[in-house]
Phi, psi and omega in degrees: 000122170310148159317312121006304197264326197300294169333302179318298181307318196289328165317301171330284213309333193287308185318272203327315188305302168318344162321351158303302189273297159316307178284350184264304191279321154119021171268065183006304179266025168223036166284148139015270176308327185292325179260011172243024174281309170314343192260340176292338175300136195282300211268135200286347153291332167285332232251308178279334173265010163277329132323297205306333200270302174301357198266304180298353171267293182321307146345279178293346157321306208285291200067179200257157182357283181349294172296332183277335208273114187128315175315154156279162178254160207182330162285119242239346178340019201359347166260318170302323192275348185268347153292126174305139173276161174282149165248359149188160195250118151233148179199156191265128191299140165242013161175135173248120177243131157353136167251001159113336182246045162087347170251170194261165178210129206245150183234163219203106187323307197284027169111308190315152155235173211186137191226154172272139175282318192228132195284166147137208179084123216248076154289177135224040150333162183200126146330095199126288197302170186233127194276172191215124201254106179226141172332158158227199165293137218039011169123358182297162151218177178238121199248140168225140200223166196280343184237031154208173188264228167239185184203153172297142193212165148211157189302126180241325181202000000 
């Protein structure tokens, strides 16, 4: 296998892991389609910049930590693995709702949405504080406020 192809391929595998996260930011031109329309080029030097081109719109896809934090993870990127991870997030809830089976789903000023994995609990969250998220174990996370204790989320936006 040429060097060329190999690169290419290793580009695929990066896009594709990041698809997640891509379709989550909502970018057009780091769709799917846009990166394997690269793999139909014949001639292998236009072929690797047409990866090169698709990687870098997906780059920017992707946004910083911030924006990332709470994804699934996945990306393989060197500019991404090369960013420090966050060890927590904070931002102020602007509404909490039912989600109708007893957990709550917190909307998040910087956007986010967040949902509780196990209902039950004597929250008292409120609209206005401001909550603060940090990992947990196995990919978990945790959401917290100054007038409740915490509570296990996942990430929904």
């Amino acid at each position: 296998m040429k060097c060329q192809e190999a690169t290419a391929l290793v580009l695929l595998a990066a896009g594709l892991a990041a698809l997640p996260l891509v379709a989550h930011a909502g970018d057009d031109a780091a769709s799917t389609g846009a990166i394997l329309e690269c793999r139909s080029v014949a001639d292998d030097g236009v072929r690797l910049q047409c990866f090169d081109r698709r990687s870098a719109e997906l780059q920017a896809a992707i946004g910083t930590p911030q924006q990332r934090f709470g994804l699934a993870a996945g990306v393989a990127t060197k500019d991404v693995s090369a960013e420090p991870e966050l060890q927590e997030l904070a931002s102020r809830i602007t509404s909490v709702k039912n989600a109708g089976d007893g957990k709550l789903i917190f909307y998040l000023e910087n956007g986010q949405v967040w949902r509780q994995v196990v209902a039950g609990g004597a929250l008292l969250i409120k609209p206005g504080e401001i909550a603060t998220l940090m990992p947990g174990a196995l990919g978990s996370f945790w959401l917290k406020a100054p007038s409740s204790g915490r509570t296990k989320v996942t990430r929904l936006k």
